[in-house]
Structures are given as structure tokens and as C-alpha cells.
PDB file of N, CA, C and O in Angstrom:
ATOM      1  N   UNK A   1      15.558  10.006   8.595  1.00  0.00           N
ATOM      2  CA  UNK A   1      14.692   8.882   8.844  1.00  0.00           C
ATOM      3  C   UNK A   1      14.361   8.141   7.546  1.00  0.00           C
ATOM      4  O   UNK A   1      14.441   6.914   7.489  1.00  0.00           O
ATOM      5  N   UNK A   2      14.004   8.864   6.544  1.00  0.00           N
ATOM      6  CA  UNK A   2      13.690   8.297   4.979  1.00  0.00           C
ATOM      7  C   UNK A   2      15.085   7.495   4.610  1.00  0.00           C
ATOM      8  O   UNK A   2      15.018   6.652   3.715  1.00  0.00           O
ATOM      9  N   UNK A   3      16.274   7.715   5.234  1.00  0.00           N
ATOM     10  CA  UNK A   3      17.161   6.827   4.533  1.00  0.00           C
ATOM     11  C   UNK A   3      17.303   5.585   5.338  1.00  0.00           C
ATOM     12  O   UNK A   3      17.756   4.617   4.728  1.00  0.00           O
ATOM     13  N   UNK A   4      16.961   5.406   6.767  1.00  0.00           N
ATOM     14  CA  UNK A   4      16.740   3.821   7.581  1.00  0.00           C
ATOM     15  C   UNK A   4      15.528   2.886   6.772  1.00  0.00           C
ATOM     16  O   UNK A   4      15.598   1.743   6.321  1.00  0.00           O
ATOM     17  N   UNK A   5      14.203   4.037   6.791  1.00  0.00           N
ATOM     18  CA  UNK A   5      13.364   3.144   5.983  1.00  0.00           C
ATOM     19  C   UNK A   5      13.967   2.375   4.838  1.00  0.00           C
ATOM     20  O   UNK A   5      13.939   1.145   4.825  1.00  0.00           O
ATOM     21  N   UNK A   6      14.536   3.120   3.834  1.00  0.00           N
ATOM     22  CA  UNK A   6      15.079   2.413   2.257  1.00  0.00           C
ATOM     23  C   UNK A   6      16.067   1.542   2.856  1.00  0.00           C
ATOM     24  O   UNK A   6      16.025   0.353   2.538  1.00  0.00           O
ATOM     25  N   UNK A   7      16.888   1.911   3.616  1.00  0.00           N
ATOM     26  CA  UNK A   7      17.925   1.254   3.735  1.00  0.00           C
ATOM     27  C   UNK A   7      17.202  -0.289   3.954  1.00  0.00           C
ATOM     28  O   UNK A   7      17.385  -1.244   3.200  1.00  0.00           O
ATOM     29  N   UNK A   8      16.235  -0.288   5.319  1.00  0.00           N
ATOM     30  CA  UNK A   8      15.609  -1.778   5.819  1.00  0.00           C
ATOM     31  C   UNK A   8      14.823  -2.245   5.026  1.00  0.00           C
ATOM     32  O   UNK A   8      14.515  -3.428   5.175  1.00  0.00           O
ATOM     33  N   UNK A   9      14.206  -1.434   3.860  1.00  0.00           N
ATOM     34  CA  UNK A   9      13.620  -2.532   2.874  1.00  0.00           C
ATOM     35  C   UNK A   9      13.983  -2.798   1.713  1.00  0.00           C
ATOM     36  O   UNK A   9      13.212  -3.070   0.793  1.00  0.00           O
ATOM     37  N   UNK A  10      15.548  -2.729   1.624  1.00  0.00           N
ATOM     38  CA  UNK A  10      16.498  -3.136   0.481  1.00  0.00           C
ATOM     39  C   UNK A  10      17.459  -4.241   1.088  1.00  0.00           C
ATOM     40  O   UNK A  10      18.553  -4.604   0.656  1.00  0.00           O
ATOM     41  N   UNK A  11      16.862  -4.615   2.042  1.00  0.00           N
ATOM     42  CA  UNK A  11      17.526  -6.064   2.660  1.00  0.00           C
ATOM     43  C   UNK A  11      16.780  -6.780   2.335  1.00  0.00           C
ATOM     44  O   UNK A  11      15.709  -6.416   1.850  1.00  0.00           O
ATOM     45  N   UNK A  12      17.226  -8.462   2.557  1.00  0.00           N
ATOM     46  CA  UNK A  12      16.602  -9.444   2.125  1.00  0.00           C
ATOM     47  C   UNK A  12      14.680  -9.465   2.722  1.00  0.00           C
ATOM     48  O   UNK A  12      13.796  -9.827   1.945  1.00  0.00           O
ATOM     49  N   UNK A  13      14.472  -9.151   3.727  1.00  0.00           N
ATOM     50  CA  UNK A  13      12.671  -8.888   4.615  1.00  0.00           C
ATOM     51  C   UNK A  13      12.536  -8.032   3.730  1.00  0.00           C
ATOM     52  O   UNK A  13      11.514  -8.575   3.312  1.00  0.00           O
ATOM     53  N   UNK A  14      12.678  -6.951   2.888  1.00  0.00           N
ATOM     54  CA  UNK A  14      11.982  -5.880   2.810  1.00  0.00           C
ATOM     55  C   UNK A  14      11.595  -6.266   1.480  1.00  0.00           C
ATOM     56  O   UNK A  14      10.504  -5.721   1.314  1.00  0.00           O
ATOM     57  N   UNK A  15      11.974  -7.081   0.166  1.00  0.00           N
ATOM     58  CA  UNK A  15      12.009  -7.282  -0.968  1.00  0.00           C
ATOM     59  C   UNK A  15      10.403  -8.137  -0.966  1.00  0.00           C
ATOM     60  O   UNK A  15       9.709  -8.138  -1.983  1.00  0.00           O
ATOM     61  N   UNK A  16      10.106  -8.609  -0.096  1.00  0.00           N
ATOM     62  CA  UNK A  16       8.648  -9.075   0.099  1.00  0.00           C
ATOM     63  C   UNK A  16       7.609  -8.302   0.402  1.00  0.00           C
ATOM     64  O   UNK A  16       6.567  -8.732   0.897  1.00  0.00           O
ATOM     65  N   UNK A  17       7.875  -6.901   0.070  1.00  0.00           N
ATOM     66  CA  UNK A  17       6.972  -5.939   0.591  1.00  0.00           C
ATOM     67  C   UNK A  17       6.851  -5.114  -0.246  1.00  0.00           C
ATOM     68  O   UNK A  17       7.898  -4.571  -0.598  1.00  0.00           O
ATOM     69  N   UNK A  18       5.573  -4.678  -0.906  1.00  0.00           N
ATOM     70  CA  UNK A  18       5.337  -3.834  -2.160  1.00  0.00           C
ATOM     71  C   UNK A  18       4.129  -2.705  -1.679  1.00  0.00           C
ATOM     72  O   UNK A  18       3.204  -2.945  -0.904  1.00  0.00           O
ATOM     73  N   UNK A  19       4.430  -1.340  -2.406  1.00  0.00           N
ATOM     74  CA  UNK A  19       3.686  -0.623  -2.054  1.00  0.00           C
ATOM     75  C   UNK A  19       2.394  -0.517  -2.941  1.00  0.00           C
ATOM     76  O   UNK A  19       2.366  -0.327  -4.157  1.00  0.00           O
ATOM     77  N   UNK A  20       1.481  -0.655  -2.211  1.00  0.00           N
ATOM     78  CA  UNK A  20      -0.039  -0.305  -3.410  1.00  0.00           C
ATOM     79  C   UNK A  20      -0.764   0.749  -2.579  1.00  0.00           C
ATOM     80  O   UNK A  20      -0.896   1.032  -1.389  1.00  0.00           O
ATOM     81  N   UNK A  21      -1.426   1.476  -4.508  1.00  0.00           N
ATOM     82  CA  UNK A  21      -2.324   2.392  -4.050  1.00  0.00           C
ATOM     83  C   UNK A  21      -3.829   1.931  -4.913  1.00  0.00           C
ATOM     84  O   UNK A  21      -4.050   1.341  -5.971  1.00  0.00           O
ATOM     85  N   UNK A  22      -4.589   2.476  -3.964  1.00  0.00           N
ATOM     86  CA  UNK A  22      -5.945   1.868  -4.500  1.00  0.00           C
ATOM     87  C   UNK A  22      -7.247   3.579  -4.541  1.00  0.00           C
ATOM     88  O   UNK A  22      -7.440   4.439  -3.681  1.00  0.00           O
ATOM     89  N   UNK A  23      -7.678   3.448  -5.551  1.00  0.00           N
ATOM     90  CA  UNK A  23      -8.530   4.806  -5.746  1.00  0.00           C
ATOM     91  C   UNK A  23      -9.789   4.268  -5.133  1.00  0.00           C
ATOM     92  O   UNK A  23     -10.257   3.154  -5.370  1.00  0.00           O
ATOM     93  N   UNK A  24     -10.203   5.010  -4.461  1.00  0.00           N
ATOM     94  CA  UNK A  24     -11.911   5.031  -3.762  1.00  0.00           C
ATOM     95  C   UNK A  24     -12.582   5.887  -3.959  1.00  0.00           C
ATOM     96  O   UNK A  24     -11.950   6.941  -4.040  1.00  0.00           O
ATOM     97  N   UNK A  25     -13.902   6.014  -4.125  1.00  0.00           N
ATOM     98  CA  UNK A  25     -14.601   7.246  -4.033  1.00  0.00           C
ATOM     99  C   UNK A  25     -15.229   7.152  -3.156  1.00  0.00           C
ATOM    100  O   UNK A  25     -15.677   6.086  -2.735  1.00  0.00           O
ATOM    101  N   UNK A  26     -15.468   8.598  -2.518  1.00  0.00           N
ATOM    102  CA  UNK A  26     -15.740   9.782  -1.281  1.00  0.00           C
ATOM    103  C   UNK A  26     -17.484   9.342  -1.591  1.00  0.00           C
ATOM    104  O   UNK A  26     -18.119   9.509  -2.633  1.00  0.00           O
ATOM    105  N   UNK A  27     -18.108   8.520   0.179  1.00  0.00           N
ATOM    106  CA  UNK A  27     -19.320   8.653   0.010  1.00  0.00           C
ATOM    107  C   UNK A  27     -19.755  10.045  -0.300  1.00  0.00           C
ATOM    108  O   UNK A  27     -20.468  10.491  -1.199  1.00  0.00           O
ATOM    109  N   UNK A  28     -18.938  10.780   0.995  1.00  0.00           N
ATOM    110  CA  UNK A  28     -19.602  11.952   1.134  1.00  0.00           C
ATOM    111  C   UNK A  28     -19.757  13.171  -0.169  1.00  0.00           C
ATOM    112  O   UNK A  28     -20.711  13.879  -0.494  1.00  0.00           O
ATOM    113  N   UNK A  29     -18.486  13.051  -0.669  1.00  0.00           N
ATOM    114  CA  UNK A  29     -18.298  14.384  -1.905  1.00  0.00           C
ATOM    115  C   UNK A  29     -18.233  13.552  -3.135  1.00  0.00           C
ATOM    116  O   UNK A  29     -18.113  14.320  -4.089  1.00  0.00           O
ATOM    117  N   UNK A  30     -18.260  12.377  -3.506  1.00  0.00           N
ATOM    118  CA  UNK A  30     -18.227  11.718  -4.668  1.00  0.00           C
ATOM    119  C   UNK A  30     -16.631  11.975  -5.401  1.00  0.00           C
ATOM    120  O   UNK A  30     -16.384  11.478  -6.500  1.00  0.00           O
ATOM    121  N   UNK A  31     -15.459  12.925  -4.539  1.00  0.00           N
ATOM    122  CA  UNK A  31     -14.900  13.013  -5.190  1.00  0.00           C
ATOM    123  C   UNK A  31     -13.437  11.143  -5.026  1.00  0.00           C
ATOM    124  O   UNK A  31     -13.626   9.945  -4.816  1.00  0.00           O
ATOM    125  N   UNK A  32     -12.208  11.999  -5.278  1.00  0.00           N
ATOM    126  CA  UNK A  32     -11.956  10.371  -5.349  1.00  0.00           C
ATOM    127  C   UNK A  32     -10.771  10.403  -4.027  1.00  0.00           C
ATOM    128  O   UNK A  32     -10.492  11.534  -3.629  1.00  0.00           O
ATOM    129  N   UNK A  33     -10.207   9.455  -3.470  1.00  0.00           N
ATOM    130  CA  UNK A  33      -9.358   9.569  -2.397  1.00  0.00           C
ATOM    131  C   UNK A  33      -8.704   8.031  -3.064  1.00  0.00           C
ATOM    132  O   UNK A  33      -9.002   6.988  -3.646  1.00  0.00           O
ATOM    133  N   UNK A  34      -7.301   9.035  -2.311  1.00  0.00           N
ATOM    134  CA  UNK A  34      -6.430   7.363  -3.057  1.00  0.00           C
ATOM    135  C   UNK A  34      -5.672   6.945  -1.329  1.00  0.00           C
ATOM    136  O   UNK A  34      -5.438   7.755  -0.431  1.00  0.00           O
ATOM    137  N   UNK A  35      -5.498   5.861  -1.318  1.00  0.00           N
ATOM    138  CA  UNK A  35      -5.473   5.194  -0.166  1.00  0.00           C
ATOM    139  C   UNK A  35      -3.851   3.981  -0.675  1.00  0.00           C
ATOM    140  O   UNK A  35      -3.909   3.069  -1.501  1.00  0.00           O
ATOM    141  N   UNK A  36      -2.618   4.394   0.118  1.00  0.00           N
ATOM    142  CA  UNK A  36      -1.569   3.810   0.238  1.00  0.00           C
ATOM    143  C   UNK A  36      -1.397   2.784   1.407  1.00  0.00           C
ATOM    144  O   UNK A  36      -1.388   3.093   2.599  1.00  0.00           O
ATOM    145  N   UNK A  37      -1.318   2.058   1.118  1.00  0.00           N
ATOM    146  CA  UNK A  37      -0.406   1.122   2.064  1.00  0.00           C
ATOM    147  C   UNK A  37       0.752   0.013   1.725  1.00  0.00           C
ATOM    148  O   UNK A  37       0.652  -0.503   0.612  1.00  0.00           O
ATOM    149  N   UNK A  38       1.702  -0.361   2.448  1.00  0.00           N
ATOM    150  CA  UNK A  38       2.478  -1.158   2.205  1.00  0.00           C
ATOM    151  C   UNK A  38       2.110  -2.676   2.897  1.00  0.00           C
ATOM    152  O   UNK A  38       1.922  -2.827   4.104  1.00  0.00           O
ATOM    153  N   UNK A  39       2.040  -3.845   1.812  1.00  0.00           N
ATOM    154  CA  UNK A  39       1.663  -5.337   2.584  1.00  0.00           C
ATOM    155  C   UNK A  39       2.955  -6.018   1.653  1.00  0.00           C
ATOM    156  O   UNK A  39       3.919  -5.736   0.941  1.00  0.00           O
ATOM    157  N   UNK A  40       2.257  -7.011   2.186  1.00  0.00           N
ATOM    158  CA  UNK A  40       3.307  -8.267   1.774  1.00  0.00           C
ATOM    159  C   UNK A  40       2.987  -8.645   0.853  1.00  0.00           C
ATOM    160  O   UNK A  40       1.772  -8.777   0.703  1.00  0.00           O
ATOM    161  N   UNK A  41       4.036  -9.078  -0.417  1.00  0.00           N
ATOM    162  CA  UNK A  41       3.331  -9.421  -1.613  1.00  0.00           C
ATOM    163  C   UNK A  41       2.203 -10.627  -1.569  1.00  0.00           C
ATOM    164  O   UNK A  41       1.380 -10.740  -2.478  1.00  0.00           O
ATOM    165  N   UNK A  42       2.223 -11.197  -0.842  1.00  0.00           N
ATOM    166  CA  UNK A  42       1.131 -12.317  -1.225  1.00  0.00           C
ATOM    167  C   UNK A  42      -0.048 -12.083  -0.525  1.00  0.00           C
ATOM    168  O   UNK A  42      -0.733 -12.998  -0.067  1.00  0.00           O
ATOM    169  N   UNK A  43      -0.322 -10.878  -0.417  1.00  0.00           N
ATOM    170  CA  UNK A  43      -1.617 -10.173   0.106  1.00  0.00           C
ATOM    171  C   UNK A  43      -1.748  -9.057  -0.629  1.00  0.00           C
ATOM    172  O   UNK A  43      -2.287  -8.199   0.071  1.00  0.00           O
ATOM    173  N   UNK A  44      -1.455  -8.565  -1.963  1.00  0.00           N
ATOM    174  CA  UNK A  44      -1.639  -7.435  -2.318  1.00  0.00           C
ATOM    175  C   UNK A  44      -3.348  -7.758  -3.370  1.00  0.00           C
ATOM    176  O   UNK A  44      -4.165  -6.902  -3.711  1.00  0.00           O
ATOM    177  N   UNK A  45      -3.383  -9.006  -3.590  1.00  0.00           N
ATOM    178  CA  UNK A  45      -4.880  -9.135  -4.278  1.00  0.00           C
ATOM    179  C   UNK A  45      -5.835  -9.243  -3.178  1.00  0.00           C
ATOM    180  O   UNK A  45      -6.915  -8.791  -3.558  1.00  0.00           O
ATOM    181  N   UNK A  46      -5.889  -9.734  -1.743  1.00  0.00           N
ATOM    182  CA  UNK A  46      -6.761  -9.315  -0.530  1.00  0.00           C
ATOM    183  C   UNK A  46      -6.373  -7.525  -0.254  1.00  0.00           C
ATOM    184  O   UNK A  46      -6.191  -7.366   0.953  1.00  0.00           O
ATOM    185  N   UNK A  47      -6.278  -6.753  -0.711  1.00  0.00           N
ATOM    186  CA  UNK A  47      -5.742  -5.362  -0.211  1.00  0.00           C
ATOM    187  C   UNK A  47      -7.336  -4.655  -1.471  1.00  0.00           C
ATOM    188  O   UNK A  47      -8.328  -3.979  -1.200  1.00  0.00           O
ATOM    189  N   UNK A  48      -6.759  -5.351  -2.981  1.00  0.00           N
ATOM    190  CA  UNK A  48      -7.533  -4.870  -3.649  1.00  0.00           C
ATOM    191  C   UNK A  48      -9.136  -5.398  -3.765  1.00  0.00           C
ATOM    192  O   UNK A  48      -9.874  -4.870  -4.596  1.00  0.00           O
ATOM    193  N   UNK A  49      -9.546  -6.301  -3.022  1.00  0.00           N
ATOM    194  CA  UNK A  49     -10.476  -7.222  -3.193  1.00  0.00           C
ATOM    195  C   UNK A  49     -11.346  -6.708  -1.833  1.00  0.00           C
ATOM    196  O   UNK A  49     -12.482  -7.130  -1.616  1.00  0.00           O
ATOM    197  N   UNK A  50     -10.723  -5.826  -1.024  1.00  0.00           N
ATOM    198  CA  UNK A  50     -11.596  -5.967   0.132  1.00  0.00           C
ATOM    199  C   UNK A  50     -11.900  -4.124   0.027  1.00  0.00           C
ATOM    200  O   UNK A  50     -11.156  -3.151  -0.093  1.00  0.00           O
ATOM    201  N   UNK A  51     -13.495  -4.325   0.155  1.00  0.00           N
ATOM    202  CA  UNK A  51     -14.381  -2.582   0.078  1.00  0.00           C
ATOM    203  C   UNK A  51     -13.804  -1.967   1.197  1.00  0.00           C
ATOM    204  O   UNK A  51     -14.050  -2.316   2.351  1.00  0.00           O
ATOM    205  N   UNK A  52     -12.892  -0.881   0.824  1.00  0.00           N
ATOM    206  CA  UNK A  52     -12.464   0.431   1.402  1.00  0.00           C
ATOM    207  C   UNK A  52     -11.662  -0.192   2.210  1.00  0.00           C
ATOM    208  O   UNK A  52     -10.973   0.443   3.008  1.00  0.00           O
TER     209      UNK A  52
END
């Protein structure tokens, strides 16, 4: 399955799509949780701009 994913985002659609990770901290334990997702590049500064 990991090789359809790479494969479909090494075509021309997929080159507009970047992965970010963003660190948060844990109301509950104060410790830290990191949070992945994949958007479209011209939304990756709304990804980092918006709380949790």
C-alpha cells in the first residue's frame, strides 16, 4: 500500500501537497504531542496559524 501512496504523489496532483508537522502542548499533562497532516501547499500557513 505505501508504494501506491508514493507512487500517486510523485505525479503531477501530488507535487502540490506537502507534509507538515506542528508541536502542541498537552492541556492535560503539559507534555508535548506532535500533530501530522498532509494539505496543499497554499494552505500550509492556515494549518500553522490555526490553535490545535
Amino acid at each position: 500500500m505505501a508504494k501506491k501512496v508514493v507512487a500517486s504523489l510523485q505525479k503531477g496532483e501530488g507535487k502540490a501537497f506537502t507534509k507538515v508537522v506542528k508541536m502542541v502542548k498537552s492541556p492535560k499533562t503539559g507534555a508535548y504531542i506532535f500533530k501530522e497532516e498532509i494539505v496543499h501547499k497554499d494552505k500550509v500557513k492556515e494549518f500553522f496559524a490555526k490553535k490545535n
